[in-house]
MARZAKOL-341078 format. One record per atom (N, C-alpha, C): residue number from 1; residue in three letters; atom name; z, x, y. Coordinates in steps of 0.1 Angstrom, whole numbers, plus 5000, padded with zeros to 4 digits. Layout:
% MARZAKOL-341078
  nr rest atom   pz   px   py
 NUM  Ala   CA    Z    X    Y
...
END
This chain:
% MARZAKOL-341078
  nr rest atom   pz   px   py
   1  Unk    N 4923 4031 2672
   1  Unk   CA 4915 4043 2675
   1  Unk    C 4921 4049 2688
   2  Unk    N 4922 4062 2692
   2  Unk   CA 4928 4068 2702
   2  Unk    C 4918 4072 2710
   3  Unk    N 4920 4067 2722
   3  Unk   CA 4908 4072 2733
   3  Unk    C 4907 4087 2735
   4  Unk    N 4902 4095 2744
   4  Unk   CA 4899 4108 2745
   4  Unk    C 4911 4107 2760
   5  Unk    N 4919 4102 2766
   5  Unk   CA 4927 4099 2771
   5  Unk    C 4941 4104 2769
   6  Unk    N 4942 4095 2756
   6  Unk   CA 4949 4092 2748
   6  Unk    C 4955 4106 2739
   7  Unk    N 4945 4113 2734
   7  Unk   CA 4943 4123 2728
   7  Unk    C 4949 4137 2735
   8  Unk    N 4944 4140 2748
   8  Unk   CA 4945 4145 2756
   8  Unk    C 4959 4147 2760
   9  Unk    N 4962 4137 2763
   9  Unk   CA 4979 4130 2767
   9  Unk    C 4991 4135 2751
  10  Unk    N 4986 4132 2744
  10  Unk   CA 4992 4136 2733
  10  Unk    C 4996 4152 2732
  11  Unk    N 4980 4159 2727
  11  Unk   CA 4982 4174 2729
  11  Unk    C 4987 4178 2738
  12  Unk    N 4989 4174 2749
  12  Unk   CA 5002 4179 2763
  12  Unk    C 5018 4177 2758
  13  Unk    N 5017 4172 2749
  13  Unk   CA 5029 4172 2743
  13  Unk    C 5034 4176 2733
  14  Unk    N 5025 4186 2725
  14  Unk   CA 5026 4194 2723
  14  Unk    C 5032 4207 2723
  15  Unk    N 5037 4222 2714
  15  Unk   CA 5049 4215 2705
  15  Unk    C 5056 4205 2709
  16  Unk    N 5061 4201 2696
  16  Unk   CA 5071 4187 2695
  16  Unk    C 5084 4198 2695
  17  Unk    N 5094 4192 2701
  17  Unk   CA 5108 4201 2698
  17  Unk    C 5110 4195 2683
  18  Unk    N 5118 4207 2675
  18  Unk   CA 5118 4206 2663
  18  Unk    C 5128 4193 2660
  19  Unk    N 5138 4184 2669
  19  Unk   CA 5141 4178 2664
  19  Unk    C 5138 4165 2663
  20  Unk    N 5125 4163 2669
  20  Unk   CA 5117 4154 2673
  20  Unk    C 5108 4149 2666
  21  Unk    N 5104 4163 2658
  21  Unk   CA 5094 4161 2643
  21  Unk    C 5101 4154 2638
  22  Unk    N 5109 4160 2633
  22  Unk   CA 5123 4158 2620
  22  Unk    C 5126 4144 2622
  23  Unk    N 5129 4134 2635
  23  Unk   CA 5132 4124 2633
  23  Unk    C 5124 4115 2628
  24  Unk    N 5106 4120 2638
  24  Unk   CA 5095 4111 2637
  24  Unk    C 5091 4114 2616
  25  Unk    N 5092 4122 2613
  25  Unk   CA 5090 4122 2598
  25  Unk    C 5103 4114 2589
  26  Unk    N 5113 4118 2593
  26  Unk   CA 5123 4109 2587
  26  Unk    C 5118 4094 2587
  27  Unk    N 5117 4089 2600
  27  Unk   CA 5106 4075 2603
  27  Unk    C 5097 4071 2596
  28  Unk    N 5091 4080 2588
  28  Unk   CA 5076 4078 2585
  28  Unk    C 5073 4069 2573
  29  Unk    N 5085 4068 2563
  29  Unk   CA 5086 4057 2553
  29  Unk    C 5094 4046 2557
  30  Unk    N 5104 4048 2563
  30  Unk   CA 5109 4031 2566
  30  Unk    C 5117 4030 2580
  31  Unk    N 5124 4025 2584
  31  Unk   CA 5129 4021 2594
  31  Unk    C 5142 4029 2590
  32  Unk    N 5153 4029 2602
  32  Unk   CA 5170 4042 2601
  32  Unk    C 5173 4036 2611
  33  Unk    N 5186 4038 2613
  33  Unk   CA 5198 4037 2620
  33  Unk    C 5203 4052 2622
  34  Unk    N 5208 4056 2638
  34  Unk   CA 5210 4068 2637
  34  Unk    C 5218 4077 2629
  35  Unk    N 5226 4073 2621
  35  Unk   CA 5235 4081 2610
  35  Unk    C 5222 4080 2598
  36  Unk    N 5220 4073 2596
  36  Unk   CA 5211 4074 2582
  36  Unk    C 5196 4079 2590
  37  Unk    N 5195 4086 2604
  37  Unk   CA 5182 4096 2611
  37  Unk    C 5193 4110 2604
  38  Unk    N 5206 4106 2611
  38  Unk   CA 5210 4123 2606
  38  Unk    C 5210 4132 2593
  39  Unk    N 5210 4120 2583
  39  Unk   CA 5219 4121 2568
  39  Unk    C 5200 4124 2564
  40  Unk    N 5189 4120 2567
  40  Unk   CA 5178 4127 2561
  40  Unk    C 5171 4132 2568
  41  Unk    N 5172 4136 2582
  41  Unk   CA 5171 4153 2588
  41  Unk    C 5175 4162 2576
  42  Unk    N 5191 4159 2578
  42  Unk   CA 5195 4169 2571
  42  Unk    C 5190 4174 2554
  43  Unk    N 5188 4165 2546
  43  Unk   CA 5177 4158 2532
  43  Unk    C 5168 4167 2537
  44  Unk    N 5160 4165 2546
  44  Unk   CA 5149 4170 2544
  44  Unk    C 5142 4182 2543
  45  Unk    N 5157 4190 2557
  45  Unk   CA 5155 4200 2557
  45  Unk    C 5165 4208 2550
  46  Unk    N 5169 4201 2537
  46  Unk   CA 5179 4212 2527
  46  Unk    C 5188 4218 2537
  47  Unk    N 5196 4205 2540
  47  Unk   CA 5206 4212 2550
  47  Unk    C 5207 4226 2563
  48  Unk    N 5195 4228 2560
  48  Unk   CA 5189 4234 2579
  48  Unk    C 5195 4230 2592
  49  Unk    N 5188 4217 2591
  49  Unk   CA 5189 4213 2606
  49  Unk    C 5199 4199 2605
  50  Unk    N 5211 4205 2606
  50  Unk   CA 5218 4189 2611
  50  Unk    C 5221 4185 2624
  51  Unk    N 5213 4175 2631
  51  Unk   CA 5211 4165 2643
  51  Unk    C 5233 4161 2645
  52  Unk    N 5234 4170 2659
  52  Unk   CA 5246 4160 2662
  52  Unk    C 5245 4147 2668
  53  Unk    N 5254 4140 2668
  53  Unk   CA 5250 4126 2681
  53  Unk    C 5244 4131 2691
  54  Unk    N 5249 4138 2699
  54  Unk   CA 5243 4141 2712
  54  Unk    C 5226 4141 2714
  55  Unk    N 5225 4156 2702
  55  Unk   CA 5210 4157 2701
  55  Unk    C 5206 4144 2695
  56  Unk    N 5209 4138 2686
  56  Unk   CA 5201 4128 2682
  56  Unk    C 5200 4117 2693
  57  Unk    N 5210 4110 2700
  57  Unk   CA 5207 4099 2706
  57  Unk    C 5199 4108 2723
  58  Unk    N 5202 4118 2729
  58  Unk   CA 5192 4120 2737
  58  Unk    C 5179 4123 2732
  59  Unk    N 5173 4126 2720
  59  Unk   CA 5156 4125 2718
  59  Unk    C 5156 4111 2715
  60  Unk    N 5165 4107 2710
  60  Unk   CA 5160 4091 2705
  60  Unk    C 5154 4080 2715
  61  Unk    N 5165 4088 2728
  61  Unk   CA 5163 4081 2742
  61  Unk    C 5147 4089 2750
  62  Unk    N 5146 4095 2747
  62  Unk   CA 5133 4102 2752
  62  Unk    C 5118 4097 2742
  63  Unk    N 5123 4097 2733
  63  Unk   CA 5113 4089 2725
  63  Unk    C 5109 4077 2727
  64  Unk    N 5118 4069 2728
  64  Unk   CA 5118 4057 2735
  64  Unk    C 5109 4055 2748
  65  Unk    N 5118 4061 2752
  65  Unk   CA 5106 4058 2771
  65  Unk    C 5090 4068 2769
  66  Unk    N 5091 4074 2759
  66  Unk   CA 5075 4079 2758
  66  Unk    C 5070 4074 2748
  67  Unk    N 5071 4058 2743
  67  Unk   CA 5068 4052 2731
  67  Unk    C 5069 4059 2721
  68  Unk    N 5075 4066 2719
  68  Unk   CA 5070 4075 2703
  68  Unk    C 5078 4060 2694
  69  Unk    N 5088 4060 2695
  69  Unk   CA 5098 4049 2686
  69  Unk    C 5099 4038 2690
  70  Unk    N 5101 4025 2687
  70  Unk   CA 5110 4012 2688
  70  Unk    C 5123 4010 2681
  71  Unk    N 5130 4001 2692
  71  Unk   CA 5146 3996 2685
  71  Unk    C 5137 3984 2679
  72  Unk    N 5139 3984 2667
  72  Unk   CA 5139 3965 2657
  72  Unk    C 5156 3964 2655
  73  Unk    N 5154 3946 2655
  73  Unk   CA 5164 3943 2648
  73  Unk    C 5164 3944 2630
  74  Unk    N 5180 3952 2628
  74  Unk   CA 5177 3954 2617
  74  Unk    C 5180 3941 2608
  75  Unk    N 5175 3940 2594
  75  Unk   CA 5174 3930 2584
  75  Unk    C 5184 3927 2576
  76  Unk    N 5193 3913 2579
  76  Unk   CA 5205 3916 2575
  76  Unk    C 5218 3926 2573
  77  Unk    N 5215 3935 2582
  77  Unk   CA 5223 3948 2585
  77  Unk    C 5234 3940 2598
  78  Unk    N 5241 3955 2600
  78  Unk   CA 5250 3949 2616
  78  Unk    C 5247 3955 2623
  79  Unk    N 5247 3940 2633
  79  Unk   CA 5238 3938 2643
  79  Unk    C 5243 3952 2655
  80  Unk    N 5254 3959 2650
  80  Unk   CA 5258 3970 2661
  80  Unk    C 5253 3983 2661
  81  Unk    N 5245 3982 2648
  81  Unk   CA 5239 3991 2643
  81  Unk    C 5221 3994 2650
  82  Unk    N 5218 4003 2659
  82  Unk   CA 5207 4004 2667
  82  Unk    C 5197 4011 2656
  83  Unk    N 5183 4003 2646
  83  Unk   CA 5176 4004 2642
  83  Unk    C 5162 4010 2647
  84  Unk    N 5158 4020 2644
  84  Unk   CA 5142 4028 2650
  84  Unk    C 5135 4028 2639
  85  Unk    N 5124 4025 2644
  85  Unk   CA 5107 4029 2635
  85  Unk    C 5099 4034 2646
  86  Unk    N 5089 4040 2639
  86  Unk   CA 5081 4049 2648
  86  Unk    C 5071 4038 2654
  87  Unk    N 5062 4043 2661
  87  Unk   CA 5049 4035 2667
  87  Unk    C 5038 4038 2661
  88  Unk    N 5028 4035 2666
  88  Unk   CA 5011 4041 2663
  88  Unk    C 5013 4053 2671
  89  Unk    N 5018 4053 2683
  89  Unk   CA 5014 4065 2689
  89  Unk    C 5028 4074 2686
  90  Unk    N 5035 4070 2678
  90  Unk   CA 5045 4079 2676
  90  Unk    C 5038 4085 2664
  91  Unk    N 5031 4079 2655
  91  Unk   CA 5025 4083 2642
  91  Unk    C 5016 4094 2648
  92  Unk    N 5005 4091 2661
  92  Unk   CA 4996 4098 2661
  92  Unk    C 5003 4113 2666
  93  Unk    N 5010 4112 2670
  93  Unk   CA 5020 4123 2673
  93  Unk    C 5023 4135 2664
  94  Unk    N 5028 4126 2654
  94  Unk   CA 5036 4137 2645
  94  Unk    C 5021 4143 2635
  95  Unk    N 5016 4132 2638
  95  Unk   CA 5001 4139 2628
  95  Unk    C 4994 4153 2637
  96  Unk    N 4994 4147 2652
  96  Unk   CA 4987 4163 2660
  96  Unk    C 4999 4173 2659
  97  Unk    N 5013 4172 2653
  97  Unk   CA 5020 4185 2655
  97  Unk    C 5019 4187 2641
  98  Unk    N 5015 4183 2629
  98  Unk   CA 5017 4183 2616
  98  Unk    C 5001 4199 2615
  99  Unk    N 4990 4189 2620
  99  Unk   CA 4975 4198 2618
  99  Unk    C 4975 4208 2633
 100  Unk    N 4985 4209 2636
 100  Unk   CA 4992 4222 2648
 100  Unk    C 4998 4233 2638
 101  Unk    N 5006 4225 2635
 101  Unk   CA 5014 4237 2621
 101  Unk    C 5006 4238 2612
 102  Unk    N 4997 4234 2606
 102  Unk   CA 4988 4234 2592
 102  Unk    C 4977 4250 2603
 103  Unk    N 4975 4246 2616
 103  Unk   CA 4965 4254 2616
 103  Unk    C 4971 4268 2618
 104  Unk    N 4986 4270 2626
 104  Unk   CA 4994 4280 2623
 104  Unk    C 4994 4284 2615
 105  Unk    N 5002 4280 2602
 105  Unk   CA 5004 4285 2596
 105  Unk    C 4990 4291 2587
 106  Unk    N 4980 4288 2589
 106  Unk   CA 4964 4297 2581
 106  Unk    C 4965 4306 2589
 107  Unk    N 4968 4303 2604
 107  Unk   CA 4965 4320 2614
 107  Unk    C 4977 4331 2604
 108  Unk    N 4986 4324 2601
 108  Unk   CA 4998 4333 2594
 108  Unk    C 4991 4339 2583
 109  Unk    N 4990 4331 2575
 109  Unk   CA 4985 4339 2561
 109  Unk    C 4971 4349 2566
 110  Unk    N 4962 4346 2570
 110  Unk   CA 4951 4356 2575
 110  Unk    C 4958 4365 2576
 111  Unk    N 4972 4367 2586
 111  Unk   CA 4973 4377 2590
 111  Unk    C 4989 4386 2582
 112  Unk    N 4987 4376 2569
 112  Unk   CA 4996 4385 2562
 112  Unk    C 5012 4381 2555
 113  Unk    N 5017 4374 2567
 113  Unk   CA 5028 4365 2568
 113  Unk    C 5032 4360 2563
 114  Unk    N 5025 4349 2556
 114  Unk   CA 5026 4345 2547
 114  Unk    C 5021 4344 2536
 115  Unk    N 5024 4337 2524
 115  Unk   CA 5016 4336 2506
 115  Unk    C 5005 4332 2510
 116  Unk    N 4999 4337 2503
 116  Unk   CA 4983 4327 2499
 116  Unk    C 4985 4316 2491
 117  Unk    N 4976 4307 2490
 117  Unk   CA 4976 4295 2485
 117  Unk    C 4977 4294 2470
 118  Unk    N 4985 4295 2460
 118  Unk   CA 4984 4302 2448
 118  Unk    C 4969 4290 2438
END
């Protein structure tokens, strides 16, 4: 459960920079290594948004020191290979920028923007 602290602290972080979603959602089903963070950025967003190293390992490093992510060791993989999964509070994260965008995007359609819900 997230305190009202907790909560608080979160929404101040608010927007997520867009490549920060993208990783924490890549995350969301299993554990990556940063080439296999890039190779389903890229998947996900139908080749949109491809993460260079740079970008990728400075959020990865920012993520880190604001818990969003952990390094695991990976499972019979090599060992030189630096493994991330998200946290609880990296989950709670991508969920307040997820129902951020969901409520966006309704202000959009009200106002035209976008489709309606078919």
């Amino acid at each position: 459960m997230v305190g009202r602290r907790d909560e608080d602290e979160l929404q101040q972080m608010l927007p997520l920079p867009e490549a920060v979603f993208h990783i924490l959602v890549a995350l969301a089903d299993h554990e990556r290594h940063g080439y296999a963070l890039m190779q389903e950025v890229a998947a996900l967003t139908n080749g949109r948004m491809r993460l260079r190293p740079g970008t990728l390992y400075a959020a990865i490093q920012r993520m880190l020191e604001q818990g969003l992510i952990v390094e695991v060791s990976p499972r019979g993989g090599d060992e030189r290979r630096r493994t991330y999964r998200t946290t609880p509070r990296g989950r709670q994260l991508a969920i307040a920028e997820t129902e951020r965008l969901r409520a966006l995007l309704a202000k959009a359609r009200l106002a035209g923007f976008a489709p309606r819900r078919a």
